[in-house]
N, C-alpha and C positions, 0 to 999 in steps of 0.2 A: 455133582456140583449143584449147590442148592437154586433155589429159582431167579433169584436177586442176585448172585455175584454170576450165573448164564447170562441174564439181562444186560448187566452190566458190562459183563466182555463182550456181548454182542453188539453193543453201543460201540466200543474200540474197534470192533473188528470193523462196522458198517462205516467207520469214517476212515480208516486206514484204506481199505482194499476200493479203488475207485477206478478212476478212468488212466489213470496213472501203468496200469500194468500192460497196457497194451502198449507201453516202451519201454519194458525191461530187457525183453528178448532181442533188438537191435544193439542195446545199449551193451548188452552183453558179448552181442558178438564184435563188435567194435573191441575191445578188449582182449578178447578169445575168452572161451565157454570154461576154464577152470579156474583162470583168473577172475573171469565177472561173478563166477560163483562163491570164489571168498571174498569177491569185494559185498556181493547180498549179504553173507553171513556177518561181516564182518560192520558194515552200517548197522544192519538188523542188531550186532548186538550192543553199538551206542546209542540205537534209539530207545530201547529195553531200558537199558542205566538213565535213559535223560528222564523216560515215562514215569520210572520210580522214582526220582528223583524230584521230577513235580508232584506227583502224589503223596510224597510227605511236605511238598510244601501246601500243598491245599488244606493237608491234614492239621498243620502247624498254625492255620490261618482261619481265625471266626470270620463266619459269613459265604456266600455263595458270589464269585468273583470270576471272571476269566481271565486270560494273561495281559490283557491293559489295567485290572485294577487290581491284579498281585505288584505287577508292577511299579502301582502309585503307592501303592500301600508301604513297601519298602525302599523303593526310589526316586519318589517325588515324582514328578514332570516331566522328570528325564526315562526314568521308568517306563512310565504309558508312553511319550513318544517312542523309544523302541519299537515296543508290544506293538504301538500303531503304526508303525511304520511294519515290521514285519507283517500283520495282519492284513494289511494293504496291497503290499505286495503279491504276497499268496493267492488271497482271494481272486486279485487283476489277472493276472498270469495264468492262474488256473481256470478261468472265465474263457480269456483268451484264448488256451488251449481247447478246453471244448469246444468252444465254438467251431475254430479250425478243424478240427476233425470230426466232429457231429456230423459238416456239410462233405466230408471226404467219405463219411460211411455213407450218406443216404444218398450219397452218386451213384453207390454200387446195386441200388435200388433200380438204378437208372428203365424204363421200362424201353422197349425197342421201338422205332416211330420209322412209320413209312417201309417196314420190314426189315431197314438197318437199325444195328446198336448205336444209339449215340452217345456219348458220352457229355452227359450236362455237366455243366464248370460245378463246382463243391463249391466257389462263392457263392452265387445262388442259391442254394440251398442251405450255407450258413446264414446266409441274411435275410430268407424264410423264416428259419429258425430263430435267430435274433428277433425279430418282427413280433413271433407268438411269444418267448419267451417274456417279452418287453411288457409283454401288452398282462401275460400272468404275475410278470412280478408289482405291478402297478397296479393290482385290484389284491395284492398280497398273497395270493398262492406261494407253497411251499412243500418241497418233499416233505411227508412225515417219516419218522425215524423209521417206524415199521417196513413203509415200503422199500428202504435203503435195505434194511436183512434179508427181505424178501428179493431183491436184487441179487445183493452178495450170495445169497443160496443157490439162484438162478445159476450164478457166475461158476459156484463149483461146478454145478450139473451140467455147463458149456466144457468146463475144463476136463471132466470124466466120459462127456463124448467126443470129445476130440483125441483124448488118449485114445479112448477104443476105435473109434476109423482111421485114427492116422498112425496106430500100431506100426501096418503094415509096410509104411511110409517111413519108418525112420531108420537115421543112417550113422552108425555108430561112430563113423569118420566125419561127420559133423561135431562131434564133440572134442576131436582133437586141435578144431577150430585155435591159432595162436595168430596173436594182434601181432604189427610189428614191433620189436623192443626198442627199438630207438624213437616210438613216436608216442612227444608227451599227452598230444593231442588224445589220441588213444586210450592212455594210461588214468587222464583226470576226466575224460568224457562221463562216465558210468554215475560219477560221484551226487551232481545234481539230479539227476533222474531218480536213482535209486533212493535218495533220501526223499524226495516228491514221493515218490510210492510208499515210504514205511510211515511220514509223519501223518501223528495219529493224535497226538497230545491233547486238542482245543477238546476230545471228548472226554479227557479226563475228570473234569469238573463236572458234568456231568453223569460219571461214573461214581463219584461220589454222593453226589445226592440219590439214587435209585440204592445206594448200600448207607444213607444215612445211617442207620440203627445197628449196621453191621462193617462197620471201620476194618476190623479186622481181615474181612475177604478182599478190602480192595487191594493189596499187594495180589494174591493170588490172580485176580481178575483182569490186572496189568499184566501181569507175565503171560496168561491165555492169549490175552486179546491182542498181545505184542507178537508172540511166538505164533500163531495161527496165518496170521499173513506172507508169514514167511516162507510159511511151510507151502500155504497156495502158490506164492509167486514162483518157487522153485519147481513145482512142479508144472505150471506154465512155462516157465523159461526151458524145461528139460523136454517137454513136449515139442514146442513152434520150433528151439532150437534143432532139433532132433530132425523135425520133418523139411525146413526152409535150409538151414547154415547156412550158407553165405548170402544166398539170395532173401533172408529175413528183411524184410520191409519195416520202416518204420512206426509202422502200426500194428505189426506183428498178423493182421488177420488178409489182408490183399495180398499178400507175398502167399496166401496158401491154394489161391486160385487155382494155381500151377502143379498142384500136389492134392487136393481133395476134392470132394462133390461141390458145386457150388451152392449147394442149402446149408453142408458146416459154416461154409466162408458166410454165406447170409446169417446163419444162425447166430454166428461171433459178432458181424458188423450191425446185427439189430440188439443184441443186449448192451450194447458199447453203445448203442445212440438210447440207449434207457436209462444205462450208468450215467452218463454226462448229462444225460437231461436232467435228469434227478439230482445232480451236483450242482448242473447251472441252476436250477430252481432254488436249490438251498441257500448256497453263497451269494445268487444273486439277489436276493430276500434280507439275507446277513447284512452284506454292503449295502442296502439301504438305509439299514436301520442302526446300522453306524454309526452314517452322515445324520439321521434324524432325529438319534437318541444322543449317541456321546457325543456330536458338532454340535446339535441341537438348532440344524437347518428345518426350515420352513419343507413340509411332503415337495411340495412341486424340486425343489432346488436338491433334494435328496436323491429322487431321482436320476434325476439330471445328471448327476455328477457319480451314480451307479453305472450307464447308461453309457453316457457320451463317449467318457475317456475307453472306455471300451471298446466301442466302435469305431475310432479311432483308430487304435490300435490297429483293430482286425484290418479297417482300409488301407493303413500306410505302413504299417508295421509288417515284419518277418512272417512269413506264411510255414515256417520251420518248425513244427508239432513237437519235435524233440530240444529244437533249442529254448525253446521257449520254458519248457519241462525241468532242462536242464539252469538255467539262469533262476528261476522261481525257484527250484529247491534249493540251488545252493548260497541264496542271499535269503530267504526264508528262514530256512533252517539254521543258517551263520546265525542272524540277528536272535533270532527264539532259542535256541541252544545257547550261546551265548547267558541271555536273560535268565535261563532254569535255571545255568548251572552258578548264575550270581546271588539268584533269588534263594536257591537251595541253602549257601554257607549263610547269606543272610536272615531266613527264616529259622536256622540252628541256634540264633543266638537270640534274635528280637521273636521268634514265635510266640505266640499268646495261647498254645493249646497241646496238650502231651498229644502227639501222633500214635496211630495202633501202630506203627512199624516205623524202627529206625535204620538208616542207612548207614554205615560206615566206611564212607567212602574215600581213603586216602587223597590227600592234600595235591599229591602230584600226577591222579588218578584226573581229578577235575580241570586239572593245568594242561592237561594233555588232550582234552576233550574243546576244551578253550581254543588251544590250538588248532586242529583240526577244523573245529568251527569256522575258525580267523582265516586259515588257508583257503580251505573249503569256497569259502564266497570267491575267492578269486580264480577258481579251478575251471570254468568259461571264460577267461583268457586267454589261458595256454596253449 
């Protein structure tokens, strides 16, 4: 693979594969383990069709734009507010989750006081965290992209030692693991999580410009960088499942307490507070610069409104790391899915530039996806 379309799926891969996967393997077994495994396969392969599907609209479209100003470009005002409302959403939610379990991982840190273990509240330590976080994203610190690969790399090299210590640990009667059939709850749980972990898209445009001069690889470079996370997450779900089944924890790495050394369980819950940190640094830098650039609020009021509604949240709001997960992917994903796959037939006909690659995507192929979308958002009611 030449150096520019590596680059470029490496871009996909590093904003795909996040803090997100340490709720696959609950969400999985909620469902039971063969089932949750064609529902991964089977999202992973409508994220794949949306990714191409925006990458021919990027490609159909002069200028360097994200999904608020593909948006405007072919839906007016109605357009961007979607794109911003979905954007909004995600970013919040995702924020939020971190947070929440940032301060659940570095409890486990916890050090022993007075000869007893104590266990310090994970509030306190997310609102440490929030505290540093605030004060970097305010002087504009930012993950840089490198460090996110250098992450994700990290992430495999956790995932291939936890195969090899907890080999010995696993139990083939975990995977015969089955949800109840009569509970819907069970059946639409997986839905929102699992699409939070695949969506990958906003690096798309970016994927594009590091293959400016070479259009033709970025089909190739979508399909790597879509198909690659797949492949990680399954093989984390096939592992925690394997070693926890039932007793899998919603975080997938405290539930292994009970089954491994506790330096793998450290070694999981310190890369998971570097993944998120690095997430929260990003998005929360993004969401600034939102409010500051496309509101075109005053810095101080930008903040602020990064910041507050956040906190917020964390204080009053759900302390539920999966539901949270779950509601953000699947009203994220509705609204943004949705928008491709309108943006897609409409940049077919109003594009302004021949794309290196065409789609052919039947009429009732996109109808179907629509739907899905449409239900999809209402799949945290059920």
């Amino acid at each position: 693979m030449p150096g520019k379309t590596l680059k470029a799926t490496a871009v996909l891969i590093g904003t795909t594969v996040g803090a997100g996967i340490f709720g696959l393997p609950f969400a999985v077994v909620q469902v039971g383990f063969a089932a949750g495994i064609i529902y991964l396969l089977a999202l992973g392969a409508l994220v794949l069709l949306l990714n191409l599907i925006y990458g021919e609209v990027i490609l159909r479209t002069p200028g360097d734009h994200q999904l608020t100003g593909y948006g405007e470009i072919y839906f007016g005002r109605w357009g961007k507010l979607v794109a911003t409302a979905s954007l909004l959403i995600g970013i919040y939610g995702a924020l939020w989750a971190y947070l929440l379990k940032i301060g659940g991982f570095l409890a486990l840190f916890s050090p022993p006081v007075g000869g007893q273990a104590i266990s310090f509240s994970p509030t306190l330590f997310s609102l440490g965290f929030f505290c540093l976080a605030s004060l970097a994203i305010l002087i504009g610190l930012r993950a840089v992209s490198l460090l996110e690969v250098i992450l994700v790399s990290l992430m495999l090299l956790f995932i291939f030692i936890l195969a090899t210590v907890g080999l010995p640990h696993l139990s083939l009667a975990n995977y015969s693991l089955i949800a109840s059939p009569y509970s819907l709850n069970a059946l639409f749980f997986p839905y929102g999580i699992i699409l939070f972990t695949l969506t990958g898209f906003s690096a798309i445009p970016e994927m594009e410009e590091v293959l400016r001069h070479q259009h033709g690889q970025l089909k190739r470079a979508v399909i790597s960088g879509t198909i690659i996370p797949i492949l990680v997450y399954l093989i984390f779900v096939f592992v925690i499942v394997g070693i926890s089944g039932g007793q899998t924890s919603e975080d997938a790495i405290s539930s292994l307490v009970m089954f491994l050394p506790s330096w793998v369980v450290k070694l999981g819950a310190g890369l998971g507070i570097l993944t998120m940190s690095t997430s929260f640094l990003s998005l929360g830098y993004v969401l600034r610069e939102v409010w500051f650039r496309d509101f075109r609020l005053p810095r101080p009021a930008a903040l602020t409104l990064a910041l507050l509604p956040l906190l917020l949240l964390f204080l009053l709001g759900t302390k539920n790391f999966l539901l949270i997960l779950e509601y953000t992917g699947a009203i994220t994903g509705g609204l943004s899915g949705l928008l491709i796959v309108a943006l897609f037939l409409k940049a077919k006909s109003a594009g302004q530039q021949t794309p290196a690659y065409r789609l052919n995507v039947p009429k009732i192929i996109l109808g179907i996806l629509g739907i899905i979308f449409i239900l999809g958002m209402f799949s945290p009611l059920v």
